[in-house]
N, C-alpha and C positions, 0 to 999 in steps of 0.2 A: 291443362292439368292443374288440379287443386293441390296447393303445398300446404302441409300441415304445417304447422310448428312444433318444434320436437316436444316431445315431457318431460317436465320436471327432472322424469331419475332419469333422463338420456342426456339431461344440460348436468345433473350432477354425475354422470359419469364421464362426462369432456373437461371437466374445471373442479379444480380443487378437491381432488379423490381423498388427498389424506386426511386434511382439515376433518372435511367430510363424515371421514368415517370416525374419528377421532370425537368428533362432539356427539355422532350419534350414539357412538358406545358411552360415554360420555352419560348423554341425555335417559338412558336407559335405565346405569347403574343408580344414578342420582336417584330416580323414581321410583325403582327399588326399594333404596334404602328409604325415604321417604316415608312410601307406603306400609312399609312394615315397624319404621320406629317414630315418626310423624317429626322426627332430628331430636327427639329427645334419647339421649345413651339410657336413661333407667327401664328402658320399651324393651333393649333386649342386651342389658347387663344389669347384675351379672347372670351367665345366660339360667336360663330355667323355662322350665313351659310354662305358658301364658297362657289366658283365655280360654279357647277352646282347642289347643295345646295342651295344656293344665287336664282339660276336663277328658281328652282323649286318652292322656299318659293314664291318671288316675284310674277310670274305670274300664281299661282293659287290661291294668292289674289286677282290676276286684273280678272283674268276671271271671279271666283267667285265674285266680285263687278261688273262686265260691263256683266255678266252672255255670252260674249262671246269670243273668243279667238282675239289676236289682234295680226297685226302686224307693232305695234307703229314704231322700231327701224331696222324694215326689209330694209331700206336703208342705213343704216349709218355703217354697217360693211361689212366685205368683204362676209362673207355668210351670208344668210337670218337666221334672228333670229326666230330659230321657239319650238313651246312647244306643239310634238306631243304626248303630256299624253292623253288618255282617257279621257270622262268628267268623268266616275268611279273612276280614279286616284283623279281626282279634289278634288272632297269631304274627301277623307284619308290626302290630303296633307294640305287643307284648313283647317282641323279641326287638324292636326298636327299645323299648325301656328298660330290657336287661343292662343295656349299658350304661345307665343310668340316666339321670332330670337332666346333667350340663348337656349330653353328648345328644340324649335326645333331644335337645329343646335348637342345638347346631345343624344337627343333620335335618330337623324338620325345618328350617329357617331356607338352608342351601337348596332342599329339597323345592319347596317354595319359591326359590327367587329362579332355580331352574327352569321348575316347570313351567312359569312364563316364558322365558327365552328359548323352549323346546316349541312352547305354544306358536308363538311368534313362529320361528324360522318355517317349522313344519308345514304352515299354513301356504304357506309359499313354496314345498317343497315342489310342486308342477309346476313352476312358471320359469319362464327366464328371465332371468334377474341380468339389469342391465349392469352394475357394479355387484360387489361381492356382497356389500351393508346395504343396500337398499330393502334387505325386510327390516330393517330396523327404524329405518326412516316410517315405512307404511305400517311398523306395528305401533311406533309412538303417536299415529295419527289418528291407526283405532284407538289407541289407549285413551284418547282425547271423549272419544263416542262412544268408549264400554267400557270407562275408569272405575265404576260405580259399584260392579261384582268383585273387580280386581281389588281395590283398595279394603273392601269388608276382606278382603279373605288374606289377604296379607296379613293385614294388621290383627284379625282377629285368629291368625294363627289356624286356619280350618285348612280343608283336604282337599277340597276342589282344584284348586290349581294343580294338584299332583296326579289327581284322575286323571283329569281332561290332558294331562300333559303326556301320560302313558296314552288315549287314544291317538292325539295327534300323533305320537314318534310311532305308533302302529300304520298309520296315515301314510307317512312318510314312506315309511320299508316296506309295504306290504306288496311293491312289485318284483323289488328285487330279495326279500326275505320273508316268504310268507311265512312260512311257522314261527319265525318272530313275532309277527306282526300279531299271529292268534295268541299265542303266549300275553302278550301287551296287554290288546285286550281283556283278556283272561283275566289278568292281573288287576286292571281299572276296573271291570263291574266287580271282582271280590273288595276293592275297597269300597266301593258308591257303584249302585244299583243304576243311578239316573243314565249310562252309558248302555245296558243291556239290549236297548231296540238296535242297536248294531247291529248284532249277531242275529236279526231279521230279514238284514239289509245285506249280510254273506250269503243268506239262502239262495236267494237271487243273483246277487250282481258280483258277489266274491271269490276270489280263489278258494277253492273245493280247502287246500291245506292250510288257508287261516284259518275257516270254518271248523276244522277237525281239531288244530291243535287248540286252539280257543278254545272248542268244547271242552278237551282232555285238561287242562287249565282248568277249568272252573272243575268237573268231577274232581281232581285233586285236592283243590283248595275246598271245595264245597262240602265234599261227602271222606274220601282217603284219609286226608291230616286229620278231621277232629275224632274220628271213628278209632285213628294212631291213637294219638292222646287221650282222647274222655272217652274210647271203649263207647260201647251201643248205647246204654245206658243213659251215660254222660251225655253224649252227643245230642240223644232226642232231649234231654232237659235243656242242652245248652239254646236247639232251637225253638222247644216251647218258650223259653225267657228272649228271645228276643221278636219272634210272634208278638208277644204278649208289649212289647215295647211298640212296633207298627201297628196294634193295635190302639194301643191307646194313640197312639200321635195322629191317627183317622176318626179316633171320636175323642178327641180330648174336651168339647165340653159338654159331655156328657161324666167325664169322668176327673174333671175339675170345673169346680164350683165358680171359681172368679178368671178362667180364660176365656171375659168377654172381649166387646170392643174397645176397651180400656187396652188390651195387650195386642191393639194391633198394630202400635209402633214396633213390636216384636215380631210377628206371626203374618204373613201378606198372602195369605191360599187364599180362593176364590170367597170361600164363605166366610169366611173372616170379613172378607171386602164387601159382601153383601149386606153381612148385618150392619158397616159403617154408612153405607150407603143407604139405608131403610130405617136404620135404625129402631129394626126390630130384635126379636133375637135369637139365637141361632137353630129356632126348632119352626119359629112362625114359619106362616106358608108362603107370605113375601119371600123373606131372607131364601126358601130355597126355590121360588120362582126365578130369581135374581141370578142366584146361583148359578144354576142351571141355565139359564141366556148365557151368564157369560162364558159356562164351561161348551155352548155347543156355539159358539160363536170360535171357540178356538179350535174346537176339533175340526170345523168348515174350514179354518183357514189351512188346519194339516191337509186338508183332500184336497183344497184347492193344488198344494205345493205338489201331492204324489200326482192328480192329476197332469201335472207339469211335466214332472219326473217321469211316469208310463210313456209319455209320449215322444221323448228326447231317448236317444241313442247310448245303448247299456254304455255308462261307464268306468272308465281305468282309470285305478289309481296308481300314483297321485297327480289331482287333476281338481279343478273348479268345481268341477257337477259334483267330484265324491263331496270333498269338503262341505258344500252343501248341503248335498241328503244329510254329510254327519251331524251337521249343523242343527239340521231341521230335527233330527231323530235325539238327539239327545235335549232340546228345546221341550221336546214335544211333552214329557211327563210332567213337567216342572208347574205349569197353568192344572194341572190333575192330582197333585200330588197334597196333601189333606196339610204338608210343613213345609211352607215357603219361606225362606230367609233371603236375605238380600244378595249375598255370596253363591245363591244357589247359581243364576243366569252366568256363570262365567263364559259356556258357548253364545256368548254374546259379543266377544271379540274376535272367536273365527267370523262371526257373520259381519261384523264391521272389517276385518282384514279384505273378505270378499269384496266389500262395495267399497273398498277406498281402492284395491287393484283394478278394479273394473273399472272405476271412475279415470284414472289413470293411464289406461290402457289405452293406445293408441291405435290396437288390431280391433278394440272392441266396437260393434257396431254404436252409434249414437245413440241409439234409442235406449239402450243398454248400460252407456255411462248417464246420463240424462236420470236413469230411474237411480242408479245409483247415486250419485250427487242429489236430490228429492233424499232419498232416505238418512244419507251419512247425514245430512242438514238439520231433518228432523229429529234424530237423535242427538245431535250434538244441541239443537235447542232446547230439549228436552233437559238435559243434565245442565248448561246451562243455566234455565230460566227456572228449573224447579217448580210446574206450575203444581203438583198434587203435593195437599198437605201429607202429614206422617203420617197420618191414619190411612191414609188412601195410597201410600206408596204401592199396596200389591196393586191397585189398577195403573197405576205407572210403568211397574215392569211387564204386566200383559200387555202394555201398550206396547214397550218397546220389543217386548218379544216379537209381537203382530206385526210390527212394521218390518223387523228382520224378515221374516216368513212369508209376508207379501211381495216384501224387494225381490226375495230369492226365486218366489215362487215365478216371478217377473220376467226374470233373470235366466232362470235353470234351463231352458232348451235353447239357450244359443249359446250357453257356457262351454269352455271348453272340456271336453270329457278324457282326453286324454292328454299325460304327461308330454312338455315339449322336448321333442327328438335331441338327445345327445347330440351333442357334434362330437362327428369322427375326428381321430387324428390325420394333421397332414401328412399325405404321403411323403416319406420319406427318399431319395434319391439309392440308387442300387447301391452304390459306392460311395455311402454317407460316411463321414471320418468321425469318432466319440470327439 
């Protein structure tokens, strides 16, 4: 009989559990703070919103006062200034700022530091955990192979971590609290849209009352509350102005003059990446030959992933395969989408959570940790080594998207598809004394 050698988190849960946990919370907090003030105090005192903090306080006060979207300042920088929030987002954010710049600029910070440690744990909410901190160990190893979305979005004060953190804790509950779970969700695509191919993935494979209450969530937040407030009227202006904002952010340059390749240390969408690469510009027939390979080069790799998916066994969450699909569906618009930033890929570290557990995993077949250890490798050389300059960063993160997508797709029919079984309590004796 072949003896394995145990893993890592089975040696750290025999030796030294406190220490242990102790540096991991530890290692956590530290990077945190870190990431969001770089150890300088004037980053977030005295506190106020920053950044794109700043820029979210601000114009979902102006909307909400001119009850539509503007584009006051859409001349005077080099890219078009634009605030493509939901009007759903609107109302969370406006009523966030009632209580003023310090309170909002704290609770968006805690909000933030949260939503990773929701990120983190949830991601592992299917597995068993051989000590109690060991997702903290395996999320500071992704954080190692997908620091890159995390640290822009911290520091730059955005909203992604707080979506993605409402899917995940939807993740989590949606076995034992479905109408939560749809609420959750509900909640993440009214802030950030990029979460929406979800509620594709309930038709099919989800509890009938996530699916429901989800919907009833978004009809509230979507069409109910602004219809309250800004009346019919109001409402249809509120969403022609921000049409008219996703408008422009799919053809911006057509509709500014200087968002060439000059602004594509800024801007990483496909066609931005094409014109770097041809250096043509962005209407020649190259730039959208280019384009165009590279956008069907990634939608192949999404069929390749569902083709996986169809043929692996429906699964329960929370479980490996969900996390997966969520992985992969919310990846999926990001390479399609006309505004890529670098904060966008944050499900970039469920997918590295996935291949560092699997790499780890003692149940997992070999072929299986093997793919995963190849991919965790390649992207941690990737961040690393930094081999694409700043103009070519968007094809760095299609890369690294790709390689998530392929690993998983790799991966996904022999993932585990359902949550590991509770252990029961021990039975107790008839005549047991308190």
């Amino acid at each position: 009989m072949r003896v394995m050698p145990p893993s890592p988190t089975r040696l750290l849960a025999l030796y030294g559990k406190r220490p242990v946990q102790l540096a991991l919370v530890t290692g956590l907090v530290v990077y945190i703070i870190q990431r969001i003030s770089r150890f300088n105090p004037s980053n977030i005192w005295p506190l106020k919103p920053r950044l794109d903090a700043e820029v979210i306080f601000t114009q979902s006060v102006r909307v909400w006062n001119d009850g539509y979207y503007s584009f006051e300042q859409f001349h005077t920088i080099a890219l078009p200034f634009l605030f493509p929030y939901p009007p759903s987002a609107i109302f969370f954010f406006r009523s966030l700022a009632e209580m003023g710049p310090a309170v909002f600029a704290l609770v968006w910070l805690v909000s933030a530091a949260l939503g990773l440690i929701v990120m983190l744990r949830m991601s592992l909410a299917g597995d068993k955990l051989d000590f109690p901190y060991v997702w903290i160990g395996i999320g500071l190893v992704a954080l190692l192979i997908a620091d890159s979305p995390i640290m822009w979005d911290l520091h730059h004060e955005n909203s992604n971590l707080l979506y993605i953190a409402l899917v995940l804790a939807a993740f989590g509950l949606m076995s034992r609290y479905a109408v939560t779970a749809g609420i959750l969700l509900g909640l993440s695509v009214s802030l950030k849209i990029f979460s929406g191919l979800i509620f594709v993935w309930l038709l099919f494979f989800g509890p009938r009352r996530t699916l429901v209450s989800g919907t009833v969530t978004l009809l509230m937040l979507w069409v109910a509350l602004p219809l309250l407030v800004f009346g019919v009227d109001g409402s249809i202006s509120l969403y022609h102005g921000w049409l008219d904002q996703l408008r422009v952010a799919a053809n911006k340059f057509e509709f500014i003059p200087n968002a060439g390749p000059q602004n594509a240390v800024w801007i990483f969408d496909v066609q931005t990446t094409a014109m770097v690469l041809t250096g043509s510009g962005p209407f020649d027939d190259v730039t959208q030959y280019v384009a165009w390979a590279l956008r069907s080069i990634w939608v192949a790799l999404l069929l390749f992933y569902v083709s996986a998916m169809v043929r692996a066994p429906a699964p329960v969450a929370p479980s490996r395969a969900v996390l997966a699909d969520w992985t992969m569906l919310m990846l999926a618009p990001l390479p399609l989408s006309p505004w890529l930033e670098l904060y966008h890929p944050v499900a970039d570290l469920t997918g590295a959570v996935l291949l560092i557990a699997t790499a780890l995993d003692d149940d997992a077949p070999s072929r299986d940790r093997l793919v995963a250890l190849i991919a965790s490798t390649t992207l941690l050389l990737d961040l690393v080594l930094n081999p694409f300059p700043a103009t070519l960063r968007g094809l760095g993160l299609l890369m690294r998207m790709a390689v998530i997508v392929i690993s998983l797709s790799l991966l996904r029919r022999s993932m585990p598809n359902k949550p590991w079984p509770k252990p029961s309590p021990a039975p107790q004796p008839f005549f047991a004394t308190a």
